[in-house]
Structure formats: C-alpha cells, structure tokens
C-alpha positions in Angstrom: 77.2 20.9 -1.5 73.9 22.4 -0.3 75.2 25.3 0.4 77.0 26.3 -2.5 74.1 25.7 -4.9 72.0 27.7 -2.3 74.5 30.8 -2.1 74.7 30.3 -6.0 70.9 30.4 -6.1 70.7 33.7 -3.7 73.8 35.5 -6.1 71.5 34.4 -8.9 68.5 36.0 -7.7 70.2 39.5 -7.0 71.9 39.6 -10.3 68.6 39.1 -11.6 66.7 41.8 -9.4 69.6 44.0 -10.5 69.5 43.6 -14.1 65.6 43.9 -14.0 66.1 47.3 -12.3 68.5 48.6 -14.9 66.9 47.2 -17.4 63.9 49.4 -16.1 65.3 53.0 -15.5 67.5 52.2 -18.8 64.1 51.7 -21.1 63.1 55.3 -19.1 66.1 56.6 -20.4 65.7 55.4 -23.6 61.9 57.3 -24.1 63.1 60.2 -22.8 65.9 60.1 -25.6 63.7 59.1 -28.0 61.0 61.9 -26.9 63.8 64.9 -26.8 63.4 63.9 -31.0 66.9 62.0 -31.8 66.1 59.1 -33.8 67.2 55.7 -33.3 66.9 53.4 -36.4 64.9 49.9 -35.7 65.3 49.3 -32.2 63.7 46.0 -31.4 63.9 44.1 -28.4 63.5 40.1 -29.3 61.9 38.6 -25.8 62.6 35.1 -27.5 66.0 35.5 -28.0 66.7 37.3 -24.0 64.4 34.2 -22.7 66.4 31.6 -24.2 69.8 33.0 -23.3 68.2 33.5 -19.5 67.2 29.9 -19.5 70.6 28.4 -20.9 72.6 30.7 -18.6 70.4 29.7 -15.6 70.8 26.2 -16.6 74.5 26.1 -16.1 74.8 27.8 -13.0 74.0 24.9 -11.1 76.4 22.6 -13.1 79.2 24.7 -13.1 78.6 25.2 -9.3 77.6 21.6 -8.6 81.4 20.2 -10.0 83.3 22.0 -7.8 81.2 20.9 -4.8 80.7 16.8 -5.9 84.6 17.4 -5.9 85.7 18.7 -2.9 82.9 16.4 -0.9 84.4 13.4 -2.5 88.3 14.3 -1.7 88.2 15.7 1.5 90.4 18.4 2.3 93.4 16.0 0.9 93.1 17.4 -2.4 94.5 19.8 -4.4 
C-alpha cells in the first residue's frame, strides 16, 4: 500500500511541475498576444477558485488510490 500512495504522490508532483510550466510559457504567450494589440475582453484569473479545486483534487488522490490498495492487501491475490 506504501508504494502505491508513493508512486501516486511522485505522478502527482510531475503533473504538477508540468502544469506549472505550461501554465508559465502559456501566460508568455498570452502577453505577447495581448502586446501584438488583439484585445481580449475581461480576462481574470481567480487564484481562489484554482486553489480550491487544487486542494480538493489533491485531496482525493490519496483516497481514490488508498481503496484499491486497503483491497488488494486484505484479499490476497485470491480476489477478483
């Protein structure tokens, strides 16, 4: 069970590292858009709203990991 939370917790961290780096070079893409003169209308990033959905989906990677292992340590390799 260890382990799967662990490789979930490594898978985690990449997808994060990822998504931080396209969030990066896409908000560079986005001023250089904005600087060529095309007009976006009320873009507005809500950091609330992006840290709550991180937290809830970073809450229930461990669960929905964790039932798969609590089940196969309990039955063996009997079960199906």
């Amino acid at each position: 069970m260890a382990q799967i939370l662990t490789e979930w917790l490594l898978l985690s961290a990449a997808g994060t590292l990822v998504g931080v780096a396209v969030a990066c070079l896409g908000t560079g893409v986005l001023v250089r858009i904005m600087a060529s003169g095309r007009a976006f209308e009320d873009i507005e990033i809500k950091g609330r709203r992006y840290a709550l959905r991180a937290v809830v989906w970073k809450g229930l990677g461990p669960v929905s990991n964790a039932i798969p292992a609590v089940y196969s340590s309990r039955c063996g390799s009997g079960c199906t």
